[in-house]
C-alpha positions in Angstrom: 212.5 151.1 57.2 209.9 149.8 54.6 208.5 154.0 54.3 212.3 155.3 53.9 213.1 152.8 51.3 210.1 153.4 49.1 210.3 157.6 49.8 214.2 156.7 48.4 213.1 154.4 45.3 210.2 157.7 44.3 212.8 159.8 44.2 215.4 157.3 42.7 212.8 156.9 39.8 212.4 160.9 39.5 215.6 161.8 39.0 216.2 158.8 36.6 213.2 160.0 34.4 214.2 163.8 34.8 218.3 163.6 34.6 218.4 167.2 32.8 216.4 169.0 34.9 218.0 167.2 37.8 221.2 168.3 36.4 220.4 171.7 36.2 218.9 172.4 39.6 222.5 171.0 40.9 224.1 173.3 38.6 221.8 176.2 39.6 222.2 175.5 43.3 226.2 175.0 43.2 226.2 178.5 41.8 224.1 179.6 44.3 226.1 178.2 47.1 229.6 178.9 45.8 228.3 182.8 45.1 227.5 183.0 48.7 230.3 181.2 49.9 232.5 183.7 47.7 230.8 186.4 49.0 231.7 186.0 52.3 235.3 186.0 51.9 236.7 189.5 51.8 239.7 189.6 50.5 238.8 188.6 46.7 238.0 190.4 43.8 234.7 190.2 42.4 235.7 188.7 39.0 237.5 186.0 41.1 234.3 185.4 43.4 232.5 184.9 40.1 235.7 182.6 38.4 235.3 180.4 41.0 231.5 180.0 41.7 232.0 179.4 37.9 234.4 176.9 38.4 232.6 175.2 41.7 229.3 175.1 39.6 231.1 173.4 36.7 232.6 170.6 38.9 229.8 169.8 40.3 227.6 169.5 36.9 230.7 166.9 35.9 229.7 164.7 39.2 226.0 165.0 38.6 226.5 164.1 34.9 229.1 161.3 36.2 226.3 160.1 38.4 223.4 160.0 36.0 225.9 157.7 33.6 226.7 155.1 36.2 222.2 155.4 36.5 222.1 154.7 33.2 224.4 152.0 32.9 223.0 150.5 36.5 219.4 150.5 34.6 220.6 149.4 31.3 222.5 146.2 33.3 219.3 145.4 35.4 216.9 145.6 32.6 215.1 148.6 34.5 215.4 150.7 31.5 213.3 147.7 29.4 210.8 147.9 31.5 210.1 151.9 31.5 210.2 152.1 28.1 207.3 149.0 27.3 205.3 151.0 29.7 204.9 153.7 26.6 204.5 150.9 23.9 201.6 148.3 23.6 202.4 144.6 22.6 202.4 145.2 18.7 205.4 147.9 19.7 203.5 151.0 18.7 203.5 154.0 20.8 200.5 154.8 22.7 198.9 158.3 22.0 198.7 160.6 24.7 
């Protein structure tokens, strides 16, 4: 159980220091999904297919935006946040050159 949680907190901690990107890949992949769903029902018109992937791809950015908030707030409550930024900044509170 020990491997699963830690495989779970490395991804926990990539998607909280890539929300955008994560973002968009959800976006891009609701598309994707909702084109091919579309697809495969006959009895639409193409413009619709594409209204609603539209619309699918949209609803699901709102959750994944939704869910990157309550992150945020989680790691603001728990002090998590504190502690990634003073990894970038030295005692004195100047940022380190990369």
């Amino acid at each position: 159980m020990g491997k699963a949680q830690n495989k779970f907190q490395s991804v926990r901690e990539w998607v909280v220091d890539n929300k955008l990107r994560t973002v968009g890949c959800l976006w891009l992949s609701g598309i994707a999904g909702s084109i091919a769903y579309n697809w495969s029902q006959p009895n639409m018109k193409t413009s619709v297919k594409l209204i609603h992937a539209r619309l699918h791809a949209q609803a699901l950015t709102l959750a994944a935006l939704a869910g990157a908030a309550v992150v945020e707030c989680y790691d603001h409550r728990t002090g998590a946040k504190e502690e990634r930024v003073a990894k970038f900044l030295d005692l004195d509170g100047n940022a380190h050159k990369d």
